[in-house]
C-alpha positions in Angstrom: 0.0 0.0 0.0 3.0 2.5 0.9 4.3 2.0 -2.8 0.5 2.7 -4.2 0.2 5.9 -1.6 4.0 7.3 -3.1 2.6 6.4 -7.2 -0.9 8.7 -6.1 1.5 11.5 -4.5 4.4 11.4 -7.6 1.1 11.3 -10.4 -0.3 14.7 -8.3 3.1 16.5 -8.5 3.4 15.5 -12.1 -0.2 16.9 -12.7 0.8 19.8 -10.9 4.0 20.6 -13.0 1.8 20.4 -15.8 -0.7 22.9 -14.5 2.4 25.5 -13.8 3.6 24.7 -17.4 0.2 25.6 -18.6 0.1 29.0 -16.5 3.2 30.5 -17.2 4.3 32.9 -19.6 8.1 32.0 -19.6 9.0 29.7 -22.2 12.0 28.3 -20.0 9.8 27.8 -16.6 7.1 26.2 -18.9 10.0 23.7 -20.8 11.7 23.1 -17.6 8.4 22.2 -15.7 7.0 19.9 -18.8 10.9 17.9 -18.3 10.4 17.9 -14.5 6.8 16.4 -15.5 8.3 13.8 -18.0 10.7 12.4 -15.8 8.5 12.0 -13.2 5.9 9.8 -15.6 9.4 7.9 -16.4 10.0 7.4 -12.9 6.3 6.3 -12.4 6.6 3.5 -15.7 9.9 2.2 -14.0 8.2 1.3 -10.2 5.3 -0.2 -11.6 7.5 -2.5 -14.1 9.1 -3.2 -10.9 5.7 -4.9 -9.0 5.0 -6.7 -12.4 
């Protein structure tokens, strides 16, 4: 359950990044926070291929 709690808290943060991204006006905040966003997805992918 502790992994499925950490997977529902990285997938909010992602969201989040996303949001900013969208609200922003600086092109370099927006690209940095869409990277930030990507890598944490990645991250995500990689724990649940390790449960499988």
């Amino acid at each position: 359950m502790e992994r499925d709690e950490l997977i529902r808290k990285m997938r909010g943060r992602v969201e989040q990044c996303r949001r900013l991204a969208r609200s922003t006006t600086d092109q370099e905040t927006a690209t940095i926070l869409h990277r930030m966003a990507d890598e944490g997805e990645a991250d995500i992918a990689r724990l649940l291929l390790e449960e499988a």
